[in-house]
C-alpha positions in Angstrom: 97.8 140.9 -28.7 99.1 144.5 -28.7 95.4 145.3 -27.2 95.6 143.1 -24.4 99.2 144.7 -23.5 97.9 147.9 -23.7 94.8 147.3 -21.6 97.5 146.0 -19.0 99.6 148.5 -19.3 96.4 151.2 -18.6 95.3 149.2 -15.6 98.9 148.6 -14.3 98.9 152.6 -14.5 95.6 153.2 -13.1 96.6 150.9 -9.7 99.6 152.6 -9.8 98.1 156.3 -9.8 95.7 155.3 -6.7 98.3 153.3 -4.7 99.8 157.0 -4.8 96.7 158.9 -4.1 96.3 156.3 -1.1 100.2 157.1 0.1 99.5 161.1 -0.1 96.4 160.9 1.7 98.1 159.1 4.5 101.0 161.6 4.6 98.4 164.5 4.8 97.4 162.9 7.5 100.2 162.4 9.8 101.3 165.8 9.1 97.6 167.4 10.3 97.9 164.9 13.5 102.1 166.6 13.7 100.0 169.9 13.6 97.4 169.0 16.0 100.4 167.7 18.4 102.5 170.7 18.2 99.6 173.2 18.6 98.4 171.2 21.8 102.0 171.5 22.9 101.9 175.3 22.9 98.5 175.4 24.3 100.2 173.3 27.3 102.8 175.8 27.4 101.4 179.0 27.2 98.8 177.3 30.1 102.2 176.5 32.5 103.7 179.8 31.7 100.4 181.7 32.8 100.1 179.4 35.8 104.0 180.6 36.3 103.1 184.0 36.1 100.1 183.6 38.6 102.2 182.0 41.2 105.1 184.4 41.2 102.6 187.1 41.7 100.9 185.4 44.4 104.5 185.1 45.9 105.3 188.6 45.7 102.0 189.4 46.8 102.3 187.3 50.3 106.2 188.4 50.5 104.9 192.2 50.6 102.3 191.1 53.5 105.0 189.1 55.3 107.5 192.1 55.3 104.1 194.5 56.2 103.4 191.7 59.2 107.2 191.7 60.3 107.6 195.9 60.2 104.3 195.8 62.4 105.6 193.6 64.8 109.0 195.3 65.0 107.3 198.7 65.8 104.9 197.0 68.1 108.2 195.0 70.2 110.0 198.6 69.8 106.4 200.1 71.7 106.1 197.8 74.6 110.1 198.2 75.5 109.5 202.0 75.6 106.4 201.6 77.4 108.4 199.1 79.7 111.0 201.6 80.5 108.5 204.0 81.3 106.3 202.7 83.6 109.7 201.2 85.5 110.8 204.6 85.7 107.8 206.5 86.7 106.7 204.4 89.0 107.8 202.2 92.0 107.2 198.8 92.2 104.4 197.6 93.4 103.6 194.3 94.1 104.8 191.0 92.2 102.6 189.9 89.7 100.9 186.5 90.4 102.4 184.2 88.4 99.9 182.2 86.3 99.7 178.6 86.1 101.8 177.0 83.6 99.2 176.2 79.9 98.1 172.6 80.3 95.8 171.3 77.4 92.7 170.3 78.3 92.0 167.6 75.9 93.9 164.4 75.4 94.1 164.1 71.8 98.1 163.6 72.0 97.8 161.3 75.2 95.5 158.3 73.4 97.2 155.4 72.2 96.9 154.1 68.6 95.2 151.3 68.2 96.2 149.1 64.9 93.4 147.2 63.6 94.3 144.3 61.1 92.6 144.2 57.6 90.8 140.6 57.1 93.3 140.2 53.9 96.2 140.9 56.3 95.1 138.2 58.7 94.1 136.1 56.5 97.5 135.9 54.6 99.2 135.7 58.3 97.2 132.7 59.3 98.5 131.2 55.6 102.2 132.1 56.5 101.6 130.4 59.6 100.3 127.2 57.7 96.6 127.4 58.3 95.0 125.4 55.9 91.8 127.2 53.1 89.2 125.1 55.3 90.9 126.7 59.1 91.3 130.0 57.8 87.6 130.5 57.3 86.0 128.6 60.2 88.8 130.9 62.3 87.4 134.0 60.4 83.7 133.2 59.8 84.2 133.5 55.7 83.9 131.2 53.2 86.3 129.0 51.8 86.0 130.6 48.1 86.4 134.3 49.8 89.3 133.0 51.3 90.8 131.5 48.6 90.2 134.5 46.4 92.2 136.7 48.6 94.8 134.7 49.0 95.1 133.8 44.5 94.6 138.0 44.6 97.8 138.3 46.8 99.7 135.8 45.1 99.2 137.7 41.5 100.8 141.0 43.3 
């Protein structure tokens, strides 16, 4: 009798020692998934802050050749006043300049009216708000009756 407790008391031990082998393994394990989650954060990070760093040097970069662009043009304004004044003062005036035509595009691009062209699921589920029955809706349209009934389950669901 004292065998056969013994024997369960070993293998009551045993099953105890791997039930907390089993746990530890599985703790290892969210704690190298933490690591792998944290390191990927950092990774994002440092990527953002180097795509940060990128952009404000771009910025600076374009603000220097918008100042550059904006001194050029000043000097260029301050130019043709002088030159202005000059030629008004050295010499009389001559005739009138012609005056050009006003600019009038040549193409018609803005002038064209939109046309709006139904989708065959848009007519199809006005015909059915109108009370068009399966079988009218697709002699009207030329589908079948199993397309048309698709679209309009399809619609329904949404």
């Amino acid at each position: 009798m004292l065998y056969i407790l013994l024997f369960i008391s070993f293998m009551i031990h045993v099953i105890t020692f791997i039930i907390i082998r089993q746990l530890k393994n599985r703790q290892d394990e969210l704690t190298t998934v933490e690591d792998n989650v944290n390191q990927q954060v950092r990774n994002v990070e440092d990527t953002l802050a180097i795509y940060l760093v990128e952009l404000k040097e771009e910025n600076d970069r374009f603000m220097q050749q918008f100042e550059r662009i904006d001194s050029t043009e000043a000097n260029n304004e301050e130019t043709d006043n002088h030159k202005k004044e000059y030629t008004k003062s050295v010499s009389p005036p001559l005739q009138q300049p012609q005056q050009e035509p006003e600019y009038q595009p040549i193409s018609t691009i803005g002038m064209e009216k939109d046309t709006v062209e139904n989708s065959t699921t848009a007519t199809i589920l006005h015909l059915h708000d109108k009370g068009y029955t399966i079988d009218e809706i697709a002699k009207k349209l030329d589908k079948g009756k199993t397309e048309v009934e698709l679209l309009l389950k399809f619609q329904q669901k949404k």
